[in-house]
C-alpha positions as CSV (number, residue, x, y, z in Angstrom):
1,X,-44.5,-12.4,27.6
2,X,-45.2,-13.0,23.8
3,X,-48.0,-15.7,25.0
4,X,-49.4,-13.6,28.1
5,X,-49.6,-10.4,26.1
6,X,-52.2,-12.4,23.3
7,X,-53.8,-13.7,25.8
8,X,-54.3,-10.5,27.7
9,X,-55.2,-9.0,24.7
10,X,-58.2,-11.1,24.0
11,X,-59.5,-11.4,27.4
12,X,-59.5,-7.6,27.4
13,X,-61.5,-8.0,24.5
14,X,-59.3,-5.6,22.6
15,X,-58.3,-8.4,19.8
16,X,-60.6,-11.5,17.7
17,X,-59.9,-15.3,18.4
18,X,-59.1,-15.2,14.7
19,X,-56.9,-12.1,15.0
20,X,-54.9,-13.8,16.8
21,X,-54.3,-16.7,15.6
22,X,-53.2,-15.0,12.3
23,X,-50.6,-13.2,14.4
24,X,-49.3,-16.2,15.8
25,X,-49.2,-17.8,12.4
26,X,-47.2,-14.7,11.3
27,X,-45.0,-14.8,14.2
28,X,-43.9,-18.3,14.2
29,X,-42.7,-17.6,10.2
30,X,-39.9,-15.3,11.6
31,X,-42.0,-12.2,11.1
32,X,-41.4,-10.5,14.2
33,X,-42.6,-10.2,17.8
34,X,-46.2,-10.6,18.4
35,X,-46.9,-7.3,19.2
36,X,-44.7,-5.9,15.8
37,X,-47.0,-8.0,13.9
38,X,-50.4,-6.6,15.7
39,X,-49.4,-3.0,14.7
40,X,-48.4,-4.0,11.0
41,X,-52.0,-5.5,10.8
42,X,-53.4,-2.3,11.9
43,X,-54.9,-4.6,14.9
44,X,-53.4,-2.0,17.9
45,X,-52.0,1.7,17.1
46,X,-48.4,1.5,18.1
47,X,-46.2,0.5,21.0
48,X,-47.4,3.0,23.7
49,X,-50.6,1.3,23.4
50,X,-49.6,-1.6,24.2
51,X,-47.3,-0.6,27.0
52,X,-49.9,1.2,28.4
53,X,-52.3,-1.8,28.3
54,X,-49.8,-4.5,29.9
55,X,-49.0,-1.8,32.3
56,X,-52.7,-1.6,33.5
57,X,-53.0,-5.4,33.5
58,X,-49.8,-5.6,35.3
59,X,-50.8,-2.9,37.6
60,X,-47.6,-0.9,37.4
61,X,-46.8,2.3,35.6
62,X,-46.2,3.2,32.2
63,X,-43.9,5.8,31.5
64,X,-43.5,7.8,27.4
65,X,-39.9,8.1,27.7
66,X,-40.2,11.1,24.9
67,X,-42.0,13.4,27.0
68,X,-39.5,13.4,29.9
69,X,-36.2,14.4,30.5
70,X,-33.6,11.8,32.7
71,X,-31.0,12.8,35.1
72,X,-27.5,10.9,33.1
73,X,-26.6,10.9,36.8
74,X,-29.5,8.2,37.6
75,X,-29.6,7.3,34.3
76,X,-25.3,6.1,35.1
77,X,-26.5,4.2,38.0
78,X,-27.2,1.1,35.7
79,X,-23.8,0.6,33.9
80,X,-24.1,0.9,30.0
81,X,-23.1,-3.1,29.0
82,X,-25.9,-4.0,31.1
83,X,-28.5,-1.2,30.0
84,X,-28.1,-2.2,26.1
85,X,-27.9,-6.2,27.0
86,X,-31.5,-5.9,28.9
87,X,-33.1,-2.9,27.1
88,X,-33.2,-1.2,30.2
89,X,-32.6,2.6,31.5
90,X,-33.0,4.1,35.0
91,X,-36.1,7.1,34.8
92,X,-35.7,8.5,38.7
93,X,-34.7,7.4,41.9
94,X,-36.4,8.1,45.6
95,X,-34.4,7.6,48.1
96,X,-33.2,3.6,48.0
97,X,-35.9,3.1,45.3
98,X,-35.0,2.8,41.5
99,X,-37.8,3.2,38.9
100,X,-36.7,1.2,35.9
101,X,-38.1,1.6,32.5
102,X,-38.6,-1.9,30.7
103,X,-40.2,-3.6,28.3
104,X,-41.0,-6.8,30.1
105,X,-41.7,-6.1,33.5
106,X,-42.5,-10.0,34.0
107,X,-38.5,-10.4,33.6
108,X,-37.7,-11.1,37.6
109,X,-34.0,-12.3,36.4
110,X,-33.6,-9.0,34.7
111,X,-35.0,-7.0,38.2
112,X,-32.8,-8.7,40.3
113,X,-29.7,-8.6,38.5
114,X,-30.4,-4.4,38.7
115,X,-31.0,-4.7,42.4
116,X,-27.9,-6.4,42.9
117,X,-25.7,-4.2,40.6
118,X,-27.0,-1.1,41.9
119,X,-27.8,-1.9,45.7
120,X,-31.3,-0.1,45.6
121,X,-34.7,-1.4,45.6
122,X,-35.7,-1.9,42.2
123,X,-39.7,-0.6,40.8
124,X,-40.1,-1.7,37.3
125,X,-42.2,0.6,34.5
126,X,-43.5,-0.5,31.4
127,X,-42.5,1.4,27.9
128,X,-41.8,0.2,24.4
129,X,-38.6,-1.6,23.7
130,X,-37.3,0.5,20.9
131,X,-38.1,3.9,23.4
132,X,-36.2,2.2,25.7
133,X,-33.4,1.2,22.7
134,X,-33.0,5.6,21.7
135,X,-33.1,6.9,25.1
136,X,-29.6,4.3,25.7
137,X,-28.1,5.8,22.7
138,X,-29.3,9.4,24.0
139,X,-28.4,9.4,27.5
140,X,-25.5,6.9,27.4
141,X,-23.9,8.4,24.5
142,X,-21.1,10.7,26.8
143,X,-19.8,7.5,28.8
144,X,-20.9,4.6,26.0
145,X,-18.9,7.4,23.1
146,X,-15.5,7.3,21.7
147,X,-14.2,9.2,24.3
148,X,-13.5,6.8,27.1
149,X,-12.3,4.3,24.8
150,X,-9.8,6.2,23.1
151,X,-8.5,7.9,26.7
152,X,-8.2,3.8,27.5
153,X,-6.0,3.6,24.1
154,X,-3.8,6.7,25.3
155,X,-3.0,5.0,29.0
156,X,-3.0,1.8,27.4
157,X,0.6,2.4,26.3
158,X,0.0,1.8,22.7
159,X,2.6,2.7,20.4
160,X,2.1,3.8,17.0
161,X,4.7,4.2,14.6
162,X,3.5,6.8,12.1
163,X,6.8,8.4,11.3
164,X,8.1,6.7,8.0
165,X,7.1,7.6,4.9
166,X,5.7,4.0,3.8
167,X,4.2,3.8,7.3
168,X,4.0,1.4,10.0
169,X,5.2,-2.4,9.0
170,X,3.3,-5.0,8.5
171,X,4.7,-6.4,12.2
172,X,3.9,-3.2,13.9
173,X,0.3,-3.3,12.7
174,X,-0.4,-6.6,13.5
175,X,0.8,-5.8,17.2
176,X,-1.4,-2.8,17.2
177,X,-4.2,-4.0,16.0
178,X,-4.6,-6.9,18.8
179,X,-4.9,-3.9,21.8
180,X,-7.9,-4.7,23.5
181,X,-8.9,-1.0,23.7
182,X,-8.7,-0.4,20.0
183,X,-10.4,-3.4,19.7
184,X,-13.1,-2.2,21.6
185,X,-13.1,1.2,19.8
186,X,-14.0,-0.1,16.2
187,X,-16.4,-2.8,17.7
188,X,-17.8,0.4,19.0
189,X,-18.4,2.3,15.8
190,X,-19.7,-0.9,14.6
191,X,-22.6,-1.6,16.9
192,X,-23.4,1.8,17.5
193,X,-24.0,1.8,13.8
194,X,-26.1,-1.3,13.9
195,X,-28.2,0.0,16.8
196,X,-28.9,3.6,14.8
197,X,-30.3,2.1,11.8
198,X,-27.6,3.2,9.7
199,X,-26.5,1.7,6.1
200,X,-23.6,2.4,5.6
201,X,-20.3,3.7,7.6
202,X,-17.5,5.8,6.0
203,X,-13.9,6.0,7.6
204,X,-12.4,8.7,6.0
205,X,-8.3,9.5,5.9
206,X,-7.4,13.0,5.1
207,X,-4.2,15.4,5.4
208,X,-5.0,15.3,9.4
209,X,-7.5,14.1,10.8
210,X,-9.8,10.8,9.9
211,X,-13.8,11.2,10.1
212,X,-16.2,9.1,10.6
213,X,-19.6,9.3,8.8
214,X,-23.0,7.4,9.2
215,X,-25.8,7.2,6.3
216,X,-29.1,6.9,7.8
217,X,-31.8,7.1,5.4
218,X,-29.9,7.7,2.9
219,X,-28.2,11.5,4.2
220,X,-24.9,11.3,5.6
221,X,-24.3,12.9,8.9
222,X,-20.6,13.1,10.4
223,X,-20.0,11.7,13.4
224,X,-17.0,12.2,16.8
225,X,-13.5,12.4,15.2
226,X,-10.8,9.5,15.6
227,X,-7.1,10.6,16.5
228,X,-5.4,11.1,13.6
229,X,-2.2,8.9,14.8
230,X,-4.5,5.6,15.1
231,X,-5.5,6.1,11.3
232,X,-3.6,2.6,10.5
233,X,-4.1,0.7,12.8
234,X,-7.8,1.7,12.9
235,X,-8.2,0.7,9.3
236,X,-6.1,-2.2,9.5
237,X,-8.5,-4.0,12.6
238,X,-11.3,-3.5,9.8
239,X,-9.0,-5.1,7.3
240,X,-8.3,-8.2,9.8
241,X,-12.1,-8.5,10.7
242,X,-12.6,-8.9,7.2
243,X,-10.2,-11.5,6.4
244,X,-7.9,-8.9,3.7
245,X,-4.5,-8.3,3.3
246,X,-3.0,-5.6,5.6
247,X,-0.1,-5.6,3.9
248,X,-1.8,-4.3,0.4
249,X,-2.1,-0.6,0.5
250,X,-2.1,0.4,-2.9
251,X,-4.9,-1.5,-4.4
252,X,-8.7,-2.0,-3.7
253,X,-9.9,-4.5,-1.5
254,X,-13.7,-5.9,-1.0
255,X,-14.7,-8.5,2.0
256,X,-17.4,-9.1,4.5
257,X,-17.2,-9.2,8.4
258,X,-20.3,-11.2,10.6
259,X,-21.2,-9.5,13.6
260,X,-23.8,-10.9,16.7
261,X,-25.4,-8.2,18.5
262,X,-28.0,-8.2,20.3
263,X,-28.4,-11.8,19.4
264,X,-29.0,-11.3,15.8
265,X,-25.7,-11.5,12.9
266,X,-25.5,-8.9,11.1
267,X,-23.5,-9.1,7.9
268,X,-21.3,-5.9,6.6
269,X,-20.0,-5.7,3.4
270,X,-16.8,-4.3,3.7
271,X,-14.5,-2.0,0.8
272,X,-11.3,-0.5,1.4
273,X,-10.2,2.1,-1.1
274,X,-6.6,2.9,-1.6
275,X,-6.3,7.4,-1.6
276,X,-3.9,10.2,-1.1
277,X,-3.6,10.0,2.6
278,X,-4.1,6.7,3.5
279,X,-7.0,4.0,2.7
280,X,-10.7,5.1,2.9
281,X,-13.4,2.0,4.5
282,X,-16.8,2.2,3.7
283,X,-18.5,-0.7,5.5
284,X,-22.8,-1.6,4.1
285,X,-24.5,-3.0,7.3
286,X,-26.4,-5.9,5.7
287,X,-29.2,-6.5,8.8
288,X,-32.2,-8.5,8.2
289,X,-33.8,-6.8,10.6
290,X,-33.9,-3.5,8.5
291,X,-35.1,-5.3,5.6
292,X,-38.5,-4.6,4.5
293,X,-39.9,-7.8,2.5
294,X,-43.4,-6.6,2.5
295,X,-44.3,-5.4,-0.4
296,X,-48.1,-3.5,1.1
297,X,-45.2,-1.5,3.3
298,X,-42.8,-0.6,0.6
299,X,-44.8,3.0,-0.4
300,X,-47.1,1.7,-3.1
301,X,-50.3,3.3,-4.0
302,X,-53.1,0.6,-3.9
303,X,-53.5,0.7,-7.8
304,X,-49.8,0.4,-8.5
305,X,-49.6,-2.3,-6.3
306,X,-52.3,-4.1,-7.6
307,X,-50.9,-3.8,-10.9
308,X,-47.2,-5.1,-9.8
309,X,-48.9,-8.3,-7.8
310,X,-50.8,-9.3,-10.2
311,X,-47.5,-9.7,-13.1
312,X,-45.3,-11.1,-10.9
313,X,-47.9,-13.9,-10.8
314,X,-47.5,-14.6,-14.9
315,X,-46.0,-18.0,-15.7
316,X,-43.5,-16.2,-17.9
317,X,-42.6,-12.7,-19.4
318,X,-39.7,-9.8,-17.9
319,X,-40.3,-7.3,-15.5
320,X,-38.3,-4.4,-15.0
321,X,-37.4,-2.3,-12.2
322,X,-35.3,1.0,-12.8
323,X,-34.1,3.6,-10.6
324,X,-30.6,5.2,-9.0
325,X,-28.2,3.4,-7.2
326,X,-30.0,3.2,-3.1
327,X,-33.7,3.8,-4.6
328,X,-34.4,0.2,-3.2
329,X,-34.3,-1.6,-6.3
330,X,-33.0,-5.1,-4.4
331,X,-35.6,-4.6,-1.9
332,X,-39.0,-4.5,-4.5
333,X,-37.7,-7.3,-6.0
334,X,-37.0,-9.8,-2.7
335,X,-40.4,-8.5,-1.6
336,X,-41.8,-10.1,-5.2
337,X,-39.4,-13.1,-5.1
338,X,-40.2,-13.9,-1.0
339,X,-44.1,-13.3,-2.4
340,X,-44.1,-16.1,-4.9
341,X,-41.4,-18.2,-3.0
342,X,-43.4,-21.6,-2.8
343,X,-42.7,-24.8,-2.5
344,X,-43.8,-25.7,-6.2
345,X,-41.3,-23.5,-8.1
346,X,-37.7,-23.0,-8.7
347,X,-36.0,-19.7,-8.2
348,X,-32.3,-18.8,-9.3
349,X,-31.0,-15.9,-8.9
350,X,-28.0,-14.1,-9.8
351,X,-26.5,-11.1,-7.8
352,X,-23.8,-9.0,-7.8
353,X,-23.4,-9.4,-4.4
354,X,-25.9,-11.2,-2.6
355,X,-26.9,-8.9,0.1
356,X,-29.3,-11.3,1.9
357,X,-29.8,-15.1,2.2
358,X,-33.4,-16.4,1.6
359,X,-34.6,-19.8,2.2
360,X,-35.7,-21.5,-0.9
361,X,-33.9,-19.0,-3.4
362,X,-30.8,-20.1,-5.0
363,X,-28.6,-17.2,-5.1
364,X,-25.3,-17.0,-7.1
365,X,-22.8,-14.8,-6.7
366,X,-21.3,-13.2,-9.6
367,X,-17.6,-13.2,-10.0
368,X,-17.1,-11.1,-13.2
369,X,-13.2,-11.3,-13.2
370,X,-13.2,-15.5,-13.5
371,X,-15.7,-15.1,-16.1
372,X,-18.7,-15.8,-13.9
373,X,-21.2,-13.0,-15.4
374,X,-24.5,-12.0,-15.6
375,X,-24.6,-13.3,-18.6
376,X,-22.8,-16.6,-18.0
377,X,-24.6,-17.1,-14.8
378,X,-27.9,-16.9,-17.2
379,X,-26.9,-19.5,-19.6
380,X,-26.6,-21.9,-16.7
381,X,-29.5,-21.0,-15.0
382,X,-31.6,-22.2,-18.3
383,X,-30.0,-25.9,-17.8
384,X,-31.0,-25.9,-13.9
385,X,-34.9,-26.3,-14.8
386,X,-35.9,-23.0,-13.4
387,X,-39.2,-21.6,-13.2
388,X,-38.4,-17.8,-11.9
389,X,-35.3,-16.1,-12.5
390,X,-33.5,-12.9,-11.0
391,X,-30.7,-11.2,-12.9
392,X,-29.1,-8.6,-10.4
393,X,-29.2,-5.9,-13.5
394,X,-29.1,-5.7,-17.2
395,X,-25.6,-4.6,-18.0
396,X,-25.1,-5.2,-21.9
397,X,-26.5,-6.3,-25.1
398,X,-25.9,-10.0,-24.3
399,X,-27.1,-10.1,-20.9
400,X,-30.3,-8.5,-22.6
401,X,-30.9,-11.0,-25.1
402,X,-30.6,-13.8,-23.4
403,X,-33.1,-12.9,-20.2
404,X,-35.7,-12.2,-23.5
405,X,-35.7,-14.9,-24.5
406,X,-36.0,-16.7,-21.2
407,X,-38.8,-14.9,-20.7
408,X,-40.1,-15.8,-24.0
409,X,-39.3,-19.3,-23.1
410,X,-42.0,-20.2,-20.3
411,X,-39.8,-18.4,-17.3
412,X,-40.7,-15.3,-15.2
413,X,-37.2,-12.8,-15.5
414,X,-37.0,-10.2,-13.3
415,X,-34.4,-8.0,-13.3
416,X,-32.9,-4.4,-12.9
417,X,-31.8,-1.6,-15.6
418,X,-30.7,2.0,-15.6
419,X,-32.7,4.3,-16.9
420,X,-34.5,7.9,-15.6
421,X,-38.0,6.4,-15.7
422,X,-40.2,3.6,-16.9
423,X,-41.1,4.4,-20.4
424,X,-37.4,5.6,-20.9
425,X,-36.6,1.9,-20.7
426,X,-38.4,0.5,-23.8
427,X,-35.6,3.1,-25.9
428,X,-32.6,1.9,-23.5
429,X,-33.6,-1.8,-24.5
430,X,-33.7,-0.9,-28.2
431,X,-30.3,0.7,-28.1
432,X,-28.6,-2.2,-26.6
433,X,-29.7,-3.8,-30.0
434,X,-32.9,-5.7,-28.7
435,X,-35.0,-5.6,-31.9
436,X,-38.6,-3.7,-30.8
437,X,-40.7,-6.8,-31.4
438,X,-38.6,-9.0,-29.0
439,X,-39.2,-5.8,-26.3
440,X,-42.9,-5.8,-27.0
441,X,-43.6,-9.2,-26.4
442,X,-41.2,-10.2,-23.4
443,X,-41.8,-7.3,-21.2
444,X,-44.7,-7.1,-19.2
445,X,-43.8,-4.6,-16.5
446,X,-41.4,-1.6,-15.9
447,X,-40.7,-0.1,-12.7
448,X,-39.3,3.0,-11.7
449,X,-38.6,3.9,-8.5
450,X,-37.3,6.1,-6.0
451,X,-36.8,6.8,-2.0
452,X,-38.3,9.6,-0.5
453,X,-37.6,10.9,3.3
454,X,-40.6,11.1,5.9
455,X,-40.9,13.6,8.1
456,X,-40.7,13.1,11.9
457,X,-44.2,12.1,13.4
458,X,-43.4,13.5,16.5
459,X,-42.3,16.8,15.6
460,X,-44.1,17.7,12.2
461,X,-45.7,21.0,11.7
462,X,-47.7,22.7,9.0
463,X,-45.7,25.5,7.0
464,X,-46.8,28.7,4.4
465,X,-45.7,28.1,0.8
466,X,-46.9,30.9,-1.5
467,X,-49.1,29.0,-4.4
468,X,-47.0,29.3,-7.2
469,X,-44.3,27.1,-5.6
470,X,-47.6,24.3,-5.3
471,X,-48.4,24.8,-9.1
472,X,-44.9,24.7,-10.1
473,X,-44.3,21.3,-8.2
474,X,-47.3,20.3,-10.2
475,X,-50.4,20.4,-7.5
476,X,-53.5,21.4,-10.1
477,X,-54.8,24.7,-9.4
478,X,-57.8,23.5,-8.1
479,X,-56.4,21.4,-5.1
480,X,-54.4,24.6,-3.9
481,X,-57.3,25.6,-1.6
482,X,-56.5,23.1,1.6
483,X,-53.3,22.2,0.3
484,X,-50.9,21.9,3.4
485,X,-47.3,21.2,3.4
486,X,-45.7,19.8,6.6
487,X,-42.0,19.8,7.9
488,X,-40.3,18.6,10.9
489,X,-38.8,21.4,13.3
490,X,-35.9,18.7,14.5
491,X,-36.3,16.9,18.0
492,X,-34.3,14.3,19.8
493,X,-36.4,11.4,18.2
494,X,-34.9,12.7,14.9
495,X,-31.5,14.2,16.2
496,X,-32.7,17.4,15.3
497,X,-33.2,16.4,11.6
498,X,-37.1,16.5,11.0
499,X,-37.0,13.4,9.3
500,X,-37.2,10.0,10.3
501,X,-37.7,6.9,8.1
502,X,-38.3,6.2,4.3
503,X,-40.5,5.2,1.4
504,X,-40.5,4.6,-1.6
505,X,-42.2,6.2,-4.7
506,X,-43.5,4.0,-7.9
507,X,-43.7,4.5,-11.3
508,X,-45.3,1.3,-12.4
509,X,-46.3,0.7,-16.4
510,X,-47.4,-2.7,-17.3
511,X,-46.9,-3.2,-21.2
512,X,-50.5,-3.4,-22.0
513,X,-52.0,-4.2,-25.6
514,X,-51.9,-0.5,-26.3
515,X,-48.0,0.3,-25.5
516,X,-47.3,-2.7,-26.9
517,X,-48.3,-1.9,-30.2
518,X,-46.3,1.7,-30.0
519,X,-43.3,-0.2,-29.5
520,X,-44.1,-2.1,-32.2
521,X,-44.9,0.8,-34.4
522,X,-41.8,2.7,-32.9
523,X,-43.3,5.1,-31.2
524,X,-41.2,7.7,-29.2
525,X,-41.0,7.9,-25.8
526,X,-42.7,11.1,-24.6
527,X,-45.8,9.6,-26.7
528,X,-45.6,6.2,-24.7
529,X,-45.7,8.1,-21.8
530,X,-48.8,10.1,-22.1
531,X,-50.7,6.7,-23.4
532,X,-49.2,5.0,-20.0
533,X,-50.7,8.0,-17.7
534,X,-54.3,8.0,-19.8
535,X,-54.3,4.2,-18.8
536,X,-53.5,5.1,-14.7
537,X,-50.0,5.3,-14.7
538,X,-48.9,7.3,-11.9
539,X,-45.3,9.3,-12.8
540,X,-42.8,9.7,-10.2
541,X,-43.9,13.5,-9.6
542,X,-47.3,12.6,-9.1
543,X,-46.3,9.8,-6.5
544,X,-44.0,12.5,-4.7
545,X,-47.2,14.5,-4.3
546,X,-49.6,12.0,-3.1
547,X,-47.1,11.5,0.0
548,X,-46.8,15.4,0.4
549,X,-50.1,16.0,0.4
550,X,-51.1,13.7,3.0
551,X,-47.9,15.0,5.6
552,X,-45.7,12.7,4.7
553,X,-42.7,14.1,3.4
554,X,-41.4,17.4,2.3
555,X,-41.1,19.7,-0.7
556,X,-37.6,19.3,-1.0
557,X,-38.0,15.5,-0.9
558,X,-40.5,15.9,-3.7
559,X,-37.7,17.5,-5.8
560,X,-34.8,15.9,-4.9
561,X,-36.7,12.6,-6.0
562,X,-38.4,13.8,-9.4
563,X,-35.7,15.5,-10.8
564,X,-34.4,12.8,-12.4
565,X,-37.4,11.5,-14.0
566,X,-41.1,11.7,-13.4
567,X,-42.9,14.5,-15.0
């Protein structure tokens, strides 16, 4: 479909030769489907479009599954495992007729294996894939939930023996954990997980009851609840799937479990955590898929991406990048490393833990407790000829020194550090012991940065806000005329939340002649600041604003992401 759709395209005259060709280049470097790629480039507006186009080449319908509502009775006709394996969902039915939404109506396989599965005559419709993809998880959710798999534990037989005091053995677990249908429950809870876009899932054990919890950009939001009695044997399939001990319930555990679905692996990073009632799972869904390597789609403003590009291309020097824990720190810098990944340098990295593999990185893991440290991990690095090096984070005085004076040396350092915003860091770097003339001339770049919530697209609205809440968020007086502020309502594109996706916000301050001479003179921070903003700098704030003032995200998302630093 990939090559008809181009070719479709340009006859139609709605894409350049030369466009593409750049697409196909693109696409055959593992960036995504053809028609992903035309979008990103700004070449076609979105999916609909193009469904709509194929669908009047093709000469069949095209259907915006948003705008109507399904019958789950029809919808039921096409069972669930064959629904998600061919992105496919019933819209109506007339008499023996079957309109099937689809996202490649050229598939005749897929056609005729509904036919036969559902004895009616089958008329295809064209919509996007990933419409396709949330209407499944919408409409299916009552007969793909928990529900029917837990009833299949109950007539299953299983016994669980919950009634000692140390719980159930070692033997009893490992008996329990082999039952198919509890097999089939936390594979469940995995790929629905997968298929939301979530980042992380929570098993929770309490007095009585155990909840489950998805993060999906970055809010948590609670999910069914799993019967309390199948609490162990629940955690332990986790603990099996992750290659730990079942058998250790008093002490922390950490492993990784690789999953296939929908013919992609998916890594999750697994950690059990021993507490009062029983062991608590938190599972980080590592998908290359969700991982945004682009650095013109990470949230920069033009400037501060220009400004960021153009350092990461020195031959030597440290760079800096600062923000909370989940403000995308690992993220900005694989979308610098994958940037200047060529053939022609040497890139080592240490992590801490390696959250995704990139061809033509070498990537160490650090092992802290058999000595393998930052630091350590540094000091080898320098023997290994390396041209560009990534420490996972500055941690202590030692790891600071030494990735200095690598950058000092003739290597690019880039790295990570805790601090509230970027002129903050020059004073964390100087309290670690570095002395301020080392700082001055090794850094040439801090980052600070922070995620901000967008509000849904297809349910965003203006809102009143009196103006002195604008002017207290910082909007100038003079910009309060016109200024409109936007929320979502809720809808079923955004399970009723009003927000859907994330971005980030930059601080970016290179270390220009200027600053570096107030380091050098040891100036104070507030000071550094205003000379960064009189040479462009944009403070976290003032990025939070751009994005509100243009719809993008809320007043709430504004302060929840400024608080911390950004004036």
């Amino acid at each position: 479909m990939t090559s008809e759709l181009g070719s479709m395209l340009l006859k139609a005259g709605k894409i350049s030769e030369g466009q593409l060709t750049k697409a196909i280049e693109l696409q055959k470097t593992g960036q995504g489907r053809l028609e992903d790629i035309l979008i990103r480039l700004g070449i076609v507006a979105d999916e609909e479009e193009i469904s709509h186009f194929i669908g009047k080449q093709l000469n069949i319908g095209a259907v915006r599954l948003s705008d109507i509502e399904l019958n789950p009775d029809v919808v039921k006709l096409i069972p669930v495992d064959i629904a998600r394996k061919f992105n496919v969902i019933a819209v109506s039915k007339i008499n023996r007729t079957l309109v099937v939404a689809i996202g490649d109506p050229s598939n005749i396989y897929v056609l005729d294996a509904i036919k036969f599965i559902t004895g009616c005559n089958v008329q295809p419709v064209i919509s996007p894939e990933s419409a396709i993809s949330k209407s499944i998880d919408q409409y299916y959710v009552e007969s793909d939930g928990f529900s029917e798999i837990i009833k299949d534990i109950e007539e299953s037989g299983l016994e669980v023996i919950e009634s000692r005091d140390d719980g159930p053995s070692d033997q009893d677990l490992q008996s329990q954990v082999q039952d198919k249908p509890l097999v089939k429950l936390v594979d469940s809870i995995i790929s629905d997980a997968i298929r939301k876009g979530v980042s992380d899932i929570h098993l929770e054990c309490y007095e009585k009851r155990i909840r489950v919890r998805f993060r999906k950009d970055g809010k948590l939001m609670e999910m069914a609840p799993l019967p309390f009695k199948y609490r162990s044997a629940i955690i332990s399939r986790v603990k099996i799937m992750a290659d730990l001990d079942i058998s250790e319930r008093r002490l922390p555990q950490d492993g990784r479990i690789k999953v296939k679905i929908a013919e992609r692996t998916v890594d999750l990073r697994v950690s059990v955590l021993p507490t009062i009632f029983g062991e608590k799972v938190v599972m980080r869904i590592l998908d290359p898929k969700s991982l945004m390597v682009d650095m013109t789609r990470l949230g920069f403003e033009p400037h501060s991406l220009e400004a960021f590009d153009k350092t990461i291309h020195l031959p030597f020097g440290i760079i800096l990048v600062t923000g909370p824990t989940g403000s995308g720190k690992t993220t900005t810098l694989y979308s610098a490393l994958k940037q200047i990944n060529t053939v022609d340098v040497n890139i080592m990295t240490a992590e801490d833990p390696v959250e995704f593999n990139f061809d033509g990185i070498n990537q160490v893991l650090v092992r802290s407790n058999i000595g393998l440290t930052f630091a350590a991990a540094l000091r080898s690095f320098l023997r290994q000829d390396p041209d560009i090096i990534m420490v996972g984070e500055i941690r202590d005085t030692e790891t600071a020194e030494i990735a200095i004076r690598a950058a000092l040396t003739g290597h690019l350092v880039f790295s990570t550090i805790h601090t509230n915003d970027a002129p903050s860091t020059i004073s964390r770097l100087i309290d670690m012991g570095i002395p301020p003339f080392l700082v001055a001339s090794a850094t040439k770049l801090i980052m600070a940065q922070r995620m901000v919530r967008l509000i849904c697209q297809k349910c965003k609205e203006p809102i009143k806000v009196p103006p002195e809440q604008l002017i207290r968020i910082g909007v100038p007086e003079n910009e309060i005329e016109g200024f409109t502020v936007y929320e979502g309502r809720g809808c079923k594109e955004c399970n009723d939340t009003g927000m859907s996706g994330r971005n980030g916000i930059f601080e970016v301050m290179p270390i220009t002649p200027t600053i570096e001479r107030m380091i050098l003179d040891g100036a104070a921070v507030p000071d550094i600041r205003v000379q960064a903003c009189n040479e462009g700098m944009l403070t976290l704030r003032q990025a939070a604003l751009l994005k509100l003032s243009r719809g993008m995200t809320t007043m709430k998302e504004v302060f929840a992401t400024s608080a911390g630093g950004g004036h």
